[in-house]
N, C-alpha and C positions, 0 to 999 in steps of 0.2 A: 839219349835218354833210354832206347830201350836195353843199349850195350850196358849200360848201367842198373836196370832193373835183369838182367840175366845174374848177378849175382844174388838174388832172390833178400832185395830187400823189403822192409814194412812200410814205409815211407818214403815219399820223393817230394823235396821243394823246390821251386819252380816251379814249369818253367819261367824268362823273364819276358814273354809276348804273347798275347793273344795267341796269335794265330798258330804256336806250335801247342800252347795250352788246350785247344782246341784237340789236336791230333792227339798228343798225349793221353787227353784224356776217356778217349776210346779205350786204350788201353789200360790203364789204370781200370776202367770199368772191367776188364774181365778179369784181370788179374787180382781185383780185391785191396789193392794199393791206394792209401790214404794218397791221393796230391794236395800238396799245397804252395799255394802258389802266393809271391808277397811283391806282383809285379803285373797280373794278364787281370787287367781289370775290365774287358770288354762283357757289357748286362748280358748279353746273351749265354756267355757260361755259365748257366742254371744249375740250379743242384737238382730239377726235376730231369733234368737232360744227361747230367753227367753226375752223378750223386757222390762219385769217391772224390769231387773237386771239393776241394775247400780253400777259400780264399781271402787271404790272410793280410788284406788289404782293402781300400776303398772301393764300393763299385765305380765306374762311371755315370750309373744309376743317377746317385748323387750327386756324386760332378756337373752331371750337366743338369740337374736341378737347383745347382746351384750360379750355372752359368743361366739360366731362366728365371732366376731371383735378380741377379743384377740386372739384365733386359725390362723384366718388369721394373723397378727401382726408377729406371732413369724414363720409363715411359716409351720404350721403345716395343716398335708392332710388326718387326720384319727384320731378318738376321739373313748374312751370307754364311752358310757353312763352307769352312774348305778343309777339307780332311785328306789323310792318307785311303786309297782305295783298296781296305783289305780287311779282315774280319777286324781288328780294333776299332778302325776309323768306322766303316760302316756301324757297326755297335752303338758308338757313341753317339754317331750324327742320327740315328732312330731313336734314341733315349731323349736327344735334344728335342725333337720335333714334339713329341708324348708332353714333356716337359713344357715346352713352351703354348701349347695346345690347354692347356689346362690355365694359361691366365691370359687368354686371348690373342697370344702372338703367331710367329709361324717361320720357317724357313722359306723364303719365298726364291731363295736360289744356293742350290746346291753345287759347289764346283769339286769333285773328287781328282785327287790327284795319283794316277797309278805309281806300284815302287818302282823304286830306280829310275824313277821319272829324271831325266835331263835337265839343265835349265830353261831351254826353249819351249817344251811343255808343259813348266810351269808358268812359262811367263802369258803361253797363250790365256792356260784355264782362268791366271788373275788380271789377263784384258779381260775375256769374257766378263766376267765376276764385276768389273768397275762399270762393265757401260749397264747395269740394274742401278735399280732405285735405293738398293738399301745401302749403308754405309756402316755397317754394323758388322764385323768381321771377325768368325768364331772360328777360329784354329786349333786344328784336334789333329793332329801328325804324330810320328816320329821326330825324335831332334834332329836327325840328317836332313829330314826335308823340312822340316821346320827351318831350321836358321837359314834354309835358303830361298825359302818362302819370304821372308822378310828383305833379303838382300833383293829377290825382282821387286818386291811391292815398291823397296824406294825407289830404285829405278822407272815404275811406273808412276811415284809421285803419288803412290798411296800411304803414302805416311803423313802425309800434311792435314793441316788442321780442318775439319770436319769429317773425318774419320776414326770411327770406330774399334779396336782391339781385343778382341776378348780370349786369352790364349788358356787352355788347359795347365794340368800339372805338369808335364813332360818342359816345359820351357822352364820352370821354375826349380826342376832337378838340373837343369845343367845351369842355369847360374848359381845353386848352391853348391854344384860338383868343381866347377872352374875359378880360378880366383879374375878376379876383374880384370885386373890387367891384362891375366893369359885372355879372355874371351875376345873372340876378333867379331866384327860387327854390331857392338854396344850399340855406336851411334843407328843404328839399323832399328832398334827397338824400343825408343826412347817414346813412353807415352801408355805403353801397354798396360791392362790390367789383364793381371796374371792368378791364376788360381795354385794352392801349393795344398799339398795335405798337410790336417792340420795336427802336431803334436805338441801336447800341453809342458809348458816347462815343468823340470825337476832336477831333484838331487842326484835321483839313476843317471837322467840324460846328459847333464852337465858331465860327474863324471866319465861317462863312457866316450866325450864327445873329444875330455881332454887327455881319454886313453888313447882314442882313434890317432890326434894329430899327433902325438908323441911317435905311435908308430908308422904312420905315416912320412914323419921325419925322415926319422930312423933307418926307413926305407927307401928314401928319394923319390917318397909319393907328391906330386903335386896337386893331385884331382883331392877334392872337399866331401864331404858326407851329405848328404842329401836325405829325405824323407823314406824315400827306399830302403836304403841304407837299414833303418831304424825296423821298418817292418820285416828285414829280411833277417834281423836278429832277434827280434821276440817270435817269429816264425820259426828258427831252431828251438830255443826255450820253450814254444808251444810243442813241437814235433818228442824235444826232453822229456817232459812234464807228461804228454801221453802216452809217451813207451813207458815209464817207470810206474802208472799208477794203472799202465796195460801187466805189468809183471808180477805188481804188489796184489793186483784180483786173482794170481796166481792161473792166468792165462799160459798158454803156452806159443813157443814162433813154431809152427809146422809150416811146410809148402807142400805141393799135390802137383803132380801132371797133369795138365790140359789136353786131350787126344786130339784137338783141336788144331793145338799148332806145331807145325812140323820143317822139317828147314825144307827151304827150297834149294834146285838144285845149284841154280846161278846166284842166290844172295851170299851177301859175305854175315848175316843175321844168322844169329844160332839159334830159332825162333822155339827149338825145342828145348830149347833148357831155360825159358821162361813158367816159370812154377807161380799158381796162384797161391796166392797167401791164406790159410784158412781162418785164421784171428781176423783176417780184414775189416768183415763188420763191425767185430768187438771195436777194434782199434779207431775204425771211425767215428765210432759212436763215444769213444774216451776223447777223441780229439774235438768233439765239437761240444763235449762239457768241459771245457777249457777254462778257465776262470781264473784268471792273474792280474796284475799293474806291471806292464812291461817300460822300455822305452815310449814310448807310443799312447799311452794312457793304458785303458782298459780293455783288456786281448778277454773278448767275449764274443758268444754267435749268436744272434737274436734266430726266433722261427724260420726266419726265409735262408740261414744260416750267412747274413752279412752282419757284419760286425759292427756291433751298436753303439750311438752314439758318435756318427760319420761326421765331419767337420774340417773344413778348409780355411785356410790364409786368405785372403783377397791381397794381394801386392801390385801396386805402381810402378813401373819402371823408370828411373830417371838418372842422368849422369852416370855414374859408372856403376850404378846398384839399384835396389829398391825399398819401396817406404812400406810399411803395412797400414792398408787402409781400413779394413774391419775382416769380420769372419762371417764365415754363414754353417749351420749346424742345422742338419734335420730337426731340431728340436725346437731352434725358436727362428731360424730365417738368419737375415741380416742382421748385424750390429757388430758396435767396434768395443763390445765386452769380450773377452776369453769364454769360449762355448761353456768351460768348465765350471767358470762363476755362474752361470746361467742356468745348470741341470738342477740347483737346489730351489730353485724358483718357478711360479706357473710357467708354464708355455705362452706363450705372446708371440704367436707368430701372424699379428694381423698387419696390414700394410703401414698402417700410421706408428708401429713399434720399428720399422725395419730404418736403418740408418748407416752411413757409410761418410768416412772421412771426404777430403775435396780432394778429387783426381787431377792431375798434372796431364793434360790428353795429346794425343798428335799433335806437332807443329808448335809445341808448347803453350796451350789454350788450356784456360780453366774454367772457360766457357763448356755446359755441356755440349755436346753436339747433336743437332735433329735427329739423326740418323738416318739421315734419305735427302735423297734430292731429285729432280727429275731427272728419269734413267738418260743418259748420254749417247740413245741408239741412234740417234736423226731423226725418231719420227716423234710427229708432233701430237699432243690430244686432242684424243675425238672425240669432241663435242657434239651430241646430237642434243636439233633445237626442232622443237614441234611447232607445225606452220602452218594457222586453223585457219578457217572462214572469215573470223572477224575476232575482235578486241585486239587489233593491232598496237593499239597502247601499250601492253605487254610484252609480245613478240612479232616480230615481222618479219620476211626474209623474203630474198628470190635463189634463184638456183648460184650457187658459190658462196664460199665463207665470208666473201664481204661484202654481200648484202644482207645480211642477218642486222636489225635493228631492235629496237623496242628497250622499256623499262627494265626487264629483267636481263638483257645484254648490255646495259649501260651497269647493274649494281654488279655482274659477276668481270666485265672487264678492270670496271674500280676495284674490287678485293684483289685483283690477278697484278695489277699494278703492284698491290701492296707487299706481296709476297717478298723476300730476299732472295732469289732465284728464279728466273727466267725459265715460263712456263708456254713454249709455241702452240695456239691452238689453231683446230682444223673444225669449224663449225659444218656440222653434217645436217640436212636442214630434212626432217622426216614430215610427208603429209604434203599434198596436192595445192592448200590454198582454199582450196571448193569445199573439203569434209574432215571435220575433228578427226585426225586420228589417235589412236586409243594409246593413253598416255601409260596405262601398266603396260600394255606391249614395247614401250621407251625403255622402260626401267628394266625391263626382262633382259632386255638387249643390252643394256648395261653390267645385269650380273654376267651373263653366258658371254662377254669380252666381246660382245661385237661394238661396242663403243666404249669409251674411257669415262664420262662423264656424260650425265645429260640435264643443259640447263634450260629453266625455262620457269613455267607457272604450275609447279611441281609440290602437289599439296602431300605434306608429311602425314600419312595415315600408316595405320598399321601392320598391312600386309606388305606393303613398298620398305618398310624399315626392315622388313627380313629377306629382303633381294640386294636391297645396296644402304651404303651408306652416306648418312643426308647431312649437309652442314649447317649451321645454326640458322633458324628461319631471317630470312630478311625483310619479312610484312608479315603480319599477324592474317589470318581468313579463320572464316566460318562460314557454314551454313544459313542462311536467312532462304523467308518467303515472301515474294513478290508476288503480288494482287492489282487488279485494276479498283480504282479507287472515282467515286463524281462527289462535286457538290450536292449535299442533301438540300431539296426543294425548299423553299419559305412556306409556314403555315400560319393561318390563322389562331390556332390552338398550340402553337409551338412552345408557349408559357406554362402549358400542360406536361409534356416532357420528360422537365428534369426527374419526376417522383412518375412511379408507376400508379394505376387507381388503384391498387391493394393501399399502398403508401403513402394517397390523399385523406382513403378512408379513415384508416386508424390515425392519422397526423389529426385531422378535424375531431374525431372523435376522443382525443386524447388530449385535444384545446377544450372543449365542452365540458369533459370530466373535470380538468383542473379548473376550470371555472366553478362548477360547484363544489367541489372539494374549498377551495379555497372563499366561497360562500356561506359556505357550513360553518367552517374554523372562524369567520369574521362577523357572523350575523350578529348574535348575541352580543357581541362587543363595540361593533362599529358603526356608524350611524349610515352611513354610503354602502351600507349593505342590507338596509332597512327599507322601509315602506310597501308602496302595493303590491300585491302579487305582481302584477303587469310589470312595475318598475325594478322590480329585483328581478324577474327575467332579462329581461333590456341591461341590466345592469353583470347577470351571470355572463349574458351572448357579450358584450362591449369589454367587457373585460378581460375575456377569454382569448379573444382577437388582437385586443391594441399590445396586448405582451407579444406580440411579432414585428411592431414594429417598437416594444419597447416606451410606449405612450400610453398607457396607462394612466387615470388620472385619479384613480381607487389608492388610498393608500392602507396598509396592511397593520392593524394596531397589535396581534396576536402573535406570543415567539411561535405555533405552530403554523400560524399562515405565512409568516416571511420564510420558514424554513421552507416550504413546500413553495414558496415563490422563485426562493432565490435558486434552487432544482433547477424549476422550470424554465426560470432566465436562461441557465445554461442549455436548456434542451433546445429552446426556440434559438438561440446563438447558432447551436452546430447545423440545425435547421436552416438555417436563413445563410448560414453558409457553403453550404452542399447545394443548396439551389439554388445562391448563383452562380458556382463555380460550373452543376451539370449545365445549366440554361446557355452560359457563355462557349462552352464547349461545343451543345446541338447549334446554337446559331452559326457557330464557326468553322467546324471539322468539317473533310469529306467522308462521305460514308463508303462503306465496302460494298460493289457490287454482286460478288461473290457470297458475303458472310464469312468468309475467311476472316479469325481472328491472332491464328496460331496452328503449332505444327501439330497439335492434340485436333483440334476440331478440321485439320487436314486432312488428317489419319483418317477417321470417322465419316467424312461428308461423303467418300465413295467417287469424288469427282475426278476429271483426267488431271495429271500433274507434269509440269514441261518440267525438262532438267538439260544442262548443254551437256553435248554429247563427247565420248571418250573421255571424261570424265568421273572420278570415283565416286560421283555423287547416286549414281544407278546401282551400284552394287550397295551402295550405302542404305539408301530407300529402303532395296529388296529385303536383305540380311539384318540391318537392325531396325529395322522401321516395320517391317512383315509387310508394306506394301505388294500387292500383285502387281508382277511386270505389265500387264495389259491395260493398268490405269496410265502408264508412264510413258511421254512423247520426248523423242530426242530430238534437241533443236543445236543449231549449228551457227546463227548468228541472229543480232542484235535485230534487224527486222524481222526475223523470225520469231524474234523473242516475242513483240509488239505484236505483230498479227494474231499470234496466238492466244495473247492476252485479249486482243479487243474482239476476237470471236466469241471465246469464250467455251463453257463447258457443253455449251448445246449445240454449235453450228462449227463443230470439229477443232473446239481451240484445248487450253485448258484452262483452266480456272484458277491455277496458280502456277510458279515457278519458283524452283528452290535451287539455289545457285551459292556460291560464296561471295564472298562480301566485295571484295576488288570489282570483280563482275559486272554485280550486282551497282555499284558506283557510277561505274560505266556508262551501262544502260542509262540507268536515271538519268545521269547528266543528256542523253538523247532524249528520253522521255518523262513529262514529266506527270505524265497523265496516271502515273502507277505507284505505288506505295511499299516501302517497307512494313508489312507487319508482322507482331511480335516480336520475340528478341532474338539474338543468335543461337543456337541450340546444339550447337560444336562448335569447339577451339581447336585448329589447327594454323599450322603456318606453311610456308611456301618456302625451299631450301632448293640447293643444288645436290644431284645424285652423286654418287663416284661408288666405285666396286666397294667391296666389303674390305672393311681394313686401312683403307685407301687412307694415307700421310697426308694428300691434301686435303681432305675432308675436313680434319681439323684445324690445318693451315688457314683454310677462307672460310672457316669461323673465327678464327681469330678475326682475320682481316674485316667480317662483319660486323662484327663488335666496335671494329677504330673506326668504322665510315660511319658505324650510329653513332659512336661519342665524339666524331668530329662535326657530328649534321653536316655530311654527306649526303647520306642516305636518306634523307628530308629532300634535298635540295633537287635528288636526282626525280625524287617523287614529284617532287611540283614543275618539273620541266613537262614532265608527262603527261600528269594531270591537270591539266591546264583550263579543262572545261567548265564552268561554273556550274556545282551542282543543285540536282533541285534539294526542297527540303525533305529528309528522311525521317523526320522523328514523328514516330508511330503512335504520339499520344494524340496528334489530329485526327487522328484515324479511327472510325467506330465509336462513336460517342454514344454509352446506351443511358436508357432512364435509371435512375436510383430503386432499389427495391426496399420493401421491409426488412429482407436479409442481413441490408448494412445498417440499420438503425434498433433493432430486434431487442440489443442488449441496453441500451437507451433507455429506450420508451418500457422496457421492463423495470427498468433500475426507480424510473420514476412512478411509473405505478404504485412498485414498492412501500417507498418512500409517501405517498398519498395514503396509501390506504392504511398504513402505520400510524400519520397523524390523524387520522379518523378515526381510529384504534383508542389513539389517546385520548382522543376529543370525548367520544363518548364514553370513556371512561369515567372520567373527568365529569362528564354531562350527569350518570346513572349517579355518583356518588353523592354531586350535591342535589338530585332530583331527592334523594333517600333520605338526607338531613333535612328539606325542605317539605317533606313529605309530615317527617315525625313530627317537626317544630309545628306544622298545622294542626297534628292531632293534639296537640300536647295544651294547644292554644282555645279551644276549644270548652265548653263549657260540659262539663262531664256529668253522670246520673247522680252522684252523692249529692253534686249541688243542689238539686234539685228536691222537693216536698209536694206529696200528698199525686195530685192526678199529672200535673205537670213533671215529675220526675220519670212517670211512666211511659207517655208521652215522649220524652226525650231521648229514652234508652231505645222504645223502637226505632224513632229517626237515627240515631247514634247503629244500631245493627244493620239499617237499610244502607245507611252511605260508605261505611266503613270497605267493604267490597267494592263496590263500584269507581271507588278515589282511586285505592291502589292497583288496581288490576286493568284499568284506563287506558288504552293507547293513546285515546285523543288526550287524556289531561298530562301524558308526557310531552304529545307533541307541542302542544299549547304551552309545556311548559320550558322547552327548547327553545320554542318564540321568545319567550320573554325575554329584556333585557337581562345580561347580568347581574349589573348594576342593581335593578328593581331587586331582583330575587335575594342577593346580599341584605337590603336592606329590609326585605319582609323577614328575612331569618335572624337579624337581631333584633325587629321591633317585636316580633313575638311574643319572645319572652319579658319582655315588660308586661307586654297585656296581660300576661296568665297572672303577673305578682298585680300588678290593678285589680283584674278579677277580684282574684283570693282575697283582697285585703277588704274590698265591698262586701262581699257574701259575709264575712265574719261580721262589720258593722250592722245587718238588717235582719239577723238571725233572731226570730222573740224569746223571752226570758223566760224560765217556764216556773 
């Protein structure tokens, strides 16, 4: 290359590798010389690093964003890299990790293969490689070591079915370079998924493809055209296209001496008749406004100057060739449309749009493959199982992995069972027996690899899900509060109770009212509502009462007394049934010693609170509860739990304890002197730990899932739990009296309702007071009638009463007394009188 730029050219394409693209391009940098290269695809050659590089081809970039498209696709969380160890390979396998890092996966084993590696050195690096976990196997080489890469793997019997192949472009140029037959170790490859750069058909491509073979004939070529091929011919037409429209700017080609470089004495380099280019910039700057439809699609530089709209093949190897299973295009991901049809349409690059034909895999399987298995080193998982004070039910152990017992080793041995691959574990048994030990410090130990897993009564909270990860819970828990709980005493006044006296007062007093209310509305109409003073009291008090038990023996002749009864019916109903249901309760319940009714009046009462210890339940209190550490006692087992309890908050116990719900079962079933109360007040469940990322974690959620829908996972429960529990249900618990509070809207609703028909009544009452008023006056013998001293006479009495009638309270009330009935009939006999009157006065008048 640089014997070649001594003849002081404008441009240089090439080189076809990395790693001389690299050195070249040092030089090209001082000399001013557009490179372009349609072949060194490794991301590292920047244009911030090397700016006269232009590269006239795919990055890797993309490549391996698009080898972390198909990873993600099929669900996979760990890839083996095996690459060539030199600036390509390295390149690529850094671009891969970036890549695959962004949708949650990883390289979890790198195997680099130095050049001109030997057989035997590749065979060790793809032992190493096989005894990991992952089966996911991402090949970024050269085609020399490549095709011999595959000849050990089948010799190691890494090509059979639950393995992985994800091979870059370079495989997919030499099967498009080689005709089938010529290629030796086909059967070596069969299963692969192959990535190819992607160029769109056309009429250009067609013909130049059946220019190429012609000449190719012609010449006794056997080797094929390949994707290279194609970019290394729109790369000359690119290189045409900028000299010519570098000439028409009417630029000039000058070169200049560099004092820089001078020959040495022992090189055979003529280092001083390399002349910089002084157009360079010009020239760079015409070649990266490039804009054509070559072979290749569209020969354009986007800003970061890679060539836009980047897009590959996805192929399956099989039998003597390959099948095309879809594409993937920075634009919209996967799918098995031509990227080309897809630029005229939105972007859709979300997981549920990405789609990919059915692969033919390793070993001939059209099953996907896990991609992992447990690593093949000899050594087995370690299990760390925390081994407390007490609730053996759960976990138990002594010193060795096969005394580890309990519920929680019986449900993670069944899912281990279930598994398709054979998992050895090494139970590591943490904690003395005598003292909780502290279950985040488990999990810490689980992220930082000092253990593989750790199973046990491992409650999923929030800061544990960012250290490891947990598999589907296998018991539901929560938080509850345990209280000591007695029989409340028998009293004499126990009938008293159910209603607070605020809730005596106004209930009596609101029978009383309805009683004259509905007095009022009934008198004037009904005869049972009539007589002595003394007997219509007796009859207000009797009446007011027997509507509680509904025996009444008043009936209601008035639509506004039944309305305001049949109210009341319903008021004394919800009445008479609230107090028996409180009455039944206080007889019944045990009352709370404490006054603990809930984790609110917890909060508040200031008192000590037990919690078992190394347990998340202390950091929980503190951080979202604001409890003070100094109210809070760590207990360590079941008779500590009880002591505590039956001391209590005054003679160094505490006054309550808040534990999770398995726990919490436990105990009871020992004790049954203690109560749950209130309800749960967090939802969490109990899972298995495993590192972050971790293939089984998913694994033995699966397998949780088949022992719940087989009721297993019932079954293992009731071996365990075996002890007859007491009763829990917390509506025993705390029976208090009823207040006004729950009846407020009631006993207003019917007030209402009351004082509305009183409303009316009087209404009603004033109107026909006012016609019975008038019909009196009217009835009446008046001053005209009257002659001589007797007329005079009359008008005075007529001026004295007229006042005193209407302005009356007592002759309203008197006249409220009266029957209805009467008053109807005084207002139509009236007016008969007045026409009797008149027709007499006329007869006795004398004749003058």
């Amino acid at each position: 290359a640089l014997e070649l730029m001594e003849k002081n050219v404008v441009a240089v394409i090439g080189p076809q590798s990395s790693g001389i693209g690299h050195v070249i391009s040092h030089v090209v940098n001082e000399l001013h010389v557009p490179l372009l290269s349609f072949a060194a695809t490794d991301p590292t050659l920047s244009a911030s690093e090397y700016p006269y590089f232009i590269r006239t081809t795919m990055s890797d970039y993309f490549q391996m964003n698009a080898v972390a498209s198909i990873v993600d696709y099929y669900q996979w969380k760990e890839v083996t890299a095996i690459f060539a160890d030199d600036d390509y390979g390295r390149g690529g396998v850094s671009a891969l990790g970036d890549a695959l890092a962004t949708r949650r996966a990883k390289i979890s084993h790198k195997a680099a293969i130095p050049p001109n590696s030997n057989t035997e050195v590749i065979n060790d690096v793809l032992f190493r490689a096989n005894m990991m976990e992952s089966r996911v196997m991402v090949v970024h080489a050269n085609p020399d070591t490549g095709m011999r890469i595959f000849s050990v793997a089948n010799k190691l019997q890494m090509m059979a079915s639950g393995y992985v192949w994800i091979v870059t472009d370079w495989l997919a140029a030499v099967l498009d370079s080689s005709a089938s037959r010529d290629l030796k170790g086909m059967s070596h490859i069969q299963g692969l998924v192959v990535l190819r750069q992607h160029t769109p058909e056309s009429d250009a491509k067609d013909k130049f493809t059946t220019k190429w073979n012609n000449a190719a004939r012609s010449r006794g070529i056997n080797s094929g055209l390949n994707s290279y091929g194609f970019y290394a011919y729109d790369s000359v037409w690119a290189v045409a296209r900028g000299i010519d429209q570098f000439l028409d700017n009417g630029q000039q080609v000058n070169f200049s001496a560099d004092p820089r470089l001078h020959r040495s004495k022992d090189s055979t380099l003529q280092l001083s008749t390399l002349k910089v280019f002084d157009g360079g910039e010009q020239m760079l700057q015409q070649l990266l406004l490039t804009n054509f439809t070559g072979l290749t699609g569209l020969v354009q530089f986007g800003p970061d100057r890679n060539l836009v709209r980047p897009a590959y093949d996805i192929l399956n190897v099989g039998g003597s060739g390959s099948r095309l299973i879809g594409y993937w295009s920075n634009y919209s991901g996967l799918s098995v449309a031509a990227p080309e049809t897809l630029y005229q349409k939105p972007s859709n690059a979300s997981s549920v749009a990405q789609r990919l034909y059915n692969v033919v895999w390793p070993g001939d399987s059209t099953t996907t493959p896990k991609g992992w298995v447990f690593p093949n080193n000899g050594q087995p998982l370690r299990v760390g199982v925390p081994i407390k004070a007490s609730f053996k039910e759960l976990v138990a152990g002594g010193r060795g992995s096969d005394n580890v017992t309990g519920y929680c080793i019986d449900i993670f041995n069944a899912a281990i069972r279930l598994l398709p691959y054979p998992v050895p574990c090494q139970f590591i048994t943490i904690g003395d027996g005598k003292k909780n030990p502290n279950y985040d410090d488990i999990i810490s130990m689980v992220a930082d690899n000092s253990l593989d897993a750790a199973v046990g009564d491992f409650a999923i909270v929030r800061n544990r899900t960012k250290m490891a990860e947990f598999t589907q819970p296998y018991i539901e828990s929560g938080l509850v509060i345990v209280a000591p709980v007695q029989r409340a005493p028998s009293s004499a006044w126990a009938f008293m109770k159910p209603f607070t006296l605020e809730m005596w007062c106004v209930t009596c007093a609101l029978f009383i009212f309805v009683g004259i209310v509905v007095w009022i509305l009934e008198h004037r109409t009904n005869e049972e509502f009539r007589g002595s003073p003394r007997r219509q009291i007796i009859t207000i008090i009797w009446f007011s009462f027997s509507t509680m038990f509904f025996s009444h023996r008043q009936n209601t002749g008035s639509a506004l007394g039944r309305f305001v009864l049949i109210i009341w019916l319903f008021v004394v109903l919800i009445i008479n049934s609230s107090y028996t249901a409180s009455l039944t309760s206080i007889l019944t319940v045990q009352q709370l010693s404490t006054g603990i009714t809930g984790i609110d009046n917890l909060i508040s009462s200031g008192l000590p609170i037990g919690y078992q210890a190394g347990k998340f339940t202390k950091n929980y209190l503190i951080e979202e509860l604001s409890i003070p550490e100094s109210r809070l006692v760590a207990l360590n087992t079941i008779k500590e739990y009880a002591d505590a309890l039956r001391r209590g908050s005054g003679d160094g116990g505490v006054a309550a304890i808040v534990d999770e719900m398995p726990y919490v079962e436990i105990f009871l079933s020992y004790h049954c002197d203690f109560r749950i109360v209130g309800q749960e007040f967090t939802k969490e469940g109990w899972g298995f730990a495993f590192q972050r990322d971790s293939p089984l974690a998913a694994d033995l959620s699966t397998a949780i899932l088949q022992l719940s829908e087989s009721g297993q996972l019932q079954r293992i429960h009731d071996e365990w739990f075996t002890r007859p529990s007491c009763s829990t249900d917390d509506t025993e618990v705390g029976a208090t009296s009823l207040g006004l509070r729950s009846f407020w809207g009631l006993f207003l609703v019917c007030a209402l309702i009351c004082l509305l028909a009183l409303l009316v009544f009087f209404i009603r009452v004033c109107w026909q007071y006012s016609r019975y008023s008038s019909s009196e006056a009217a009835g009446e013998p008046g001053a005209a009638d009257a002659v001589g001293p007797t007329a005079a006479a009359a008008n005075a009495v007529e001026r004295q009463r007229r006042p005193s009638r209407f302005g009356s309270f007592r002759e309203l009330v008197e006249f409220v007394d009266k029957k209805e009935a009467e008053v109807k009939r005084a207002m139509k006999r009236r007016p008969s009188e007045k026409d009797n009157q008149a027709a007499g006065s006329s007869d006795t008048q004398p004749v003058s």
